[in-house]
Each structure stands twice: as C-alpha cells, then as structure tokens.
SERO-4910 file (N, C-alpha, C, O; in steps of 0.05 Angstrom, whole numbers):
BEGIN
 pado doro    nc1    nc2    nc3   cac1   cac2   cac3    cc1    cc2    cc3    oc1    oc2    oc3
  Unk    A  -1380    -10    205  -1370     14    219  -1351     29    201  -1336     17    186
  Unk    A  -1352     52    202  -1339     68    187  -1310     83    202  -1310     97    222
  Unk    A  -1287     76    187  -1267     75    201  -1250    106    191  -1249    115    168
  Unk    A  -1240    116    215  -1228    139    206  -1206    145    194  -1185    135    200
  Unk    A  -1207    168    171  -1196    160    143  -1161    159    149  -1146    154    130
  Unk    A  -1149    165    175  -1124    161    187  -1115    136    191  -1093    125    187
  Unk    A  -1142    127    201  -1140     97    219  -1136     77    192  -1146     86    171
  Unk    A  -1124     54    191  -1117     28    164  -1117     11    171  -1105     11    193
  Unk    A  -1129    -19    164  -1132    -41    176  -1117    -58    149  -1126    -54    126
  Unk    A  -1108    -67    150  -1094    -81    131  -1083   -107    141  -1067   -106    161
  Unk    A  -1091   -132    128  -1083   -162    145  -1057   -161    134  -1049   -183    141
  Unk    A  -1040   -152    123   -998   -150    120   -991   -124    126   -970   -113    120
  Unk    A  -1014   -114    142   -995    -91    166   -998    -99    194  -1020   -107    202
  Unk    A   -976    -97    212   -989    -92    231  -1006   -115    244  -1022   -113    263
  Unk    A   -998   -134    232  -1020   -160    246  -1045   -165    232  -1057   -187    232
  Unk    A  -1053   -140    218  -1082   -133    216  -1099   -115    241  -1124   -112    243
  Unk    A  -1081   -107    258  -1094    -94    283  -1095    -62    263  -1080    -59    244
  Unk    A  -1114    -42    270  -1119    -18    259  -1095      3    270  -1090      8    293
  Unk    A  -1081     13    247  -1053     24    254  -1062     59    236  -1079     64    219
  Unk    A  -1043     76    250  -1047    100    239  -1037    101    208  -1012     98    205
  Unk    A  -1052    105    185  -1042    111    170  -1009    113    165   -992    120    182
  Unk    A  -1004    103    137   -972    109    136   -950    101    159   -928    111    159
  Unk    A   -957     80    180   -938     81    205   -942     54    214   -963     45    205
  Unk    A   -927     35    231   -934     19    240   -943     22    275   -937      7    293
  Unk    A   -954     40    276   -971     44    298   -994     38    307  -1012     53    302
  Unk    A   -998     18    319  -1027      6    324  -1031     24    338  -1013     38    348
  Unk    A  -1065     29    343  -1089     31    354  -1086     30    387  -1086     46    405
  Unk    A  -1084     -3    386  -1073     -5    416  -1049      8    431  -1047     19    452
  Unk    A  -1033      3    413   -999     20    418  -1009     43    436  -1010     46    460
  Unk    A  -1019     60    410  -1021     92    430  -1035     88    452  -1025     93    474
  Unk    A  -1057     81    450  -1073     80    473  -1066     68    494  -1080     72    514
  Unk    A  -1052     57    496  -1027     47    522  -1004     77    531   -998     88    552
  Unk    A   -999     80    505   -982    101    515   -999    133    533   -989    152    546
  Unk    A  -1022    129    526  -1038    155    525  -1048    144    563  -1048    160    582
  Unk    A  -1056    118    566  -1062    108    590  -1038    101    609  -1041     90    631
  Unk    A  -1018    107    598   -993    109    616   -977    134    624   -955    138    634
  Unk    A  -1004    155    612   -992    179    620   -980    199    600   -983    223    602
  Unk    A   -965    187    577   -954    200    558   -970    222    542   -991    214    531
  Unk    A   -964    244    539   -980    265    534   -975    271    497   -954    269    484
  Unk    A  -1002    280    489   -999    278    455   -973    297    443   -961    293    422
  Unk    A   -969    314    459   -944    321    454   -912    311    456   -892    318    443
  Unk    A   -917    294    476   -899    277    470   -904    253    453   -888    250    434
  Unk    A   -919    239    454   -915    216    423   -916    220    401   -910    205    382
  Unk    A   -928    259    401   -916    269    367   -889    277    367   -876    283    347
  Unk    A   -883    278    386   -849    285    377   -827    253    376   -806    248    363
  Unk    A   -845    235    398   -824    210    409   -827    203    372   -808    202    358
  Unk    A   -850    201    364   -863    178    338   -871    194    307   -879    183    286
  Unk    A   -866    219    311   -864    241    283   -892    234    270   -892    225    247
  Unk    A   -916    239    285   -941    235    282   -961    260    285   -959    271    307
  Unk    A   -977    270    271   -992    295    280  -1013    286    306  -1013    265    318
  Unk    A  -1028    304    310  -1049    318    331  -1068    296    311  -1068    274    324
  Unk    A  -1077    293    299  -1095    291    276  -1097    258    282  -1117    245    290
  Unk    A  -1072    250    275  -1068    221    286  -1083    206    308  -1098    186    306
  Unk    A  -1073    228    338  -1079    213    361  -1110    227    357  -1121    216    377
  Unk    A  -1124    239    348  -1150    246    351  -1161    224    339  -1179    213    351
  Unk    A  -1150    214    310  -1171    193    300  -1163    165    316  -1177    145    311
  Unk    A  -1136    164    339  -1139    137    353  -1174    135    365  -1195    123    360
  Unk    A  -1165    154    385  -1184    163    400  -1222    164    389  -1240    158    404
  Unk    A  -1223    171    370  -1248    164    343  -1248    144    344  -1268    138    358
  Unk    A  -1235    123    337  -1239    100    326  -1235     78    345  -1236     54    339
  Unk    A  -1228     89    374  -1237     70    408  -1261     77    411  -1277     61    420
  Unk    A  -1267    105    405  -1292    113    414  -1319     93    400  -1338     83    412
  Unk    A  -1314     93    379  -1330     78    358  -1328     54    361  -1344     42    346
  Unk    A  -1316     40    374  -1317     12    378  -1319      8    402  -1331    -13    404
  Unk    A  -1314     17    424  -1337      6    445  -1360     24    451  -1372     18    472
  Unk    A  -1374     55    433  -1396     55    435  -1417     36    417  -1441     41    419
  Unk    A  -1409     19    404  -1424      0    385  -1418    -24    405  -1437    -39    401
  Unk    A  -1400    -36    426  -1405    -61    436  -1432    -68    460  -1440    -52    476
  Unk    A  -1437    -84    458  -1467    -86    475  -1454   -103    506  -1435   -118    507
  Unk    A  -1468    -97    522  -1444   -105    549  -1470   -126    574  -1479   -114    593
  Unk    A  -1476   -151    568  -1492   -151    581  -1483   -171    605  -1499   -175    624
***
C-alpha cells in the first residue's frame, strides 16, 4: 500500500503507529479527535498542523480499511 507522502511510519517514532510527518501525531490521535467532534480548524490551531495534514489522516484511514476484507 502506498502511503501518503505526509503520513510516516517509522518503528522509533511514535510506537511505529503512522504519524503525520514531522510531529508526533498518530493517525489514530487525530481521528479520535475528528470523531469527538473537534473540527480541522481547531486541531490546526490546538497542534500547528496544516489542512494538508488532516486530509492525508483521512487518505490513509481511507486506504486501509478500503483494502480490509470483512467476512
């Protein structure tokens, strides 16, 4: 799978969980915050993160559970 060029997986960042570029921001992080309501305008101001960021979270959830098989 081809990961978006924001998104970084690195096993001494982060756990190894996929974090935004440059940040110790997981993947999951935002997406908690985004399912708790928090609006991209606010976690780019709370976390000094672009638009660009939470788009490639969002890319790169999308891409992993449209590739999981659910039977």
């Amino acid at each position: 799978m081809e990961v978006p060029e924001r998104i970084v997986i690195d096993s001494e960042r982060c756990a190894g969980k996929p974090c935004i570029r440059g940040t110790r921001l997981s993947v999951d992080f935002i997406l908690e915050l985004l399912a708790s309501g928090w609006s991209f305008t606010l976690i780019q101001e709370e976390y000094e993160i672009e638009k660009e960021d939470l788009l490639a979270v969002l890319q790169y959830a999308h891409k992993i559970i449209s590739e999981e098989d659910v039977f």
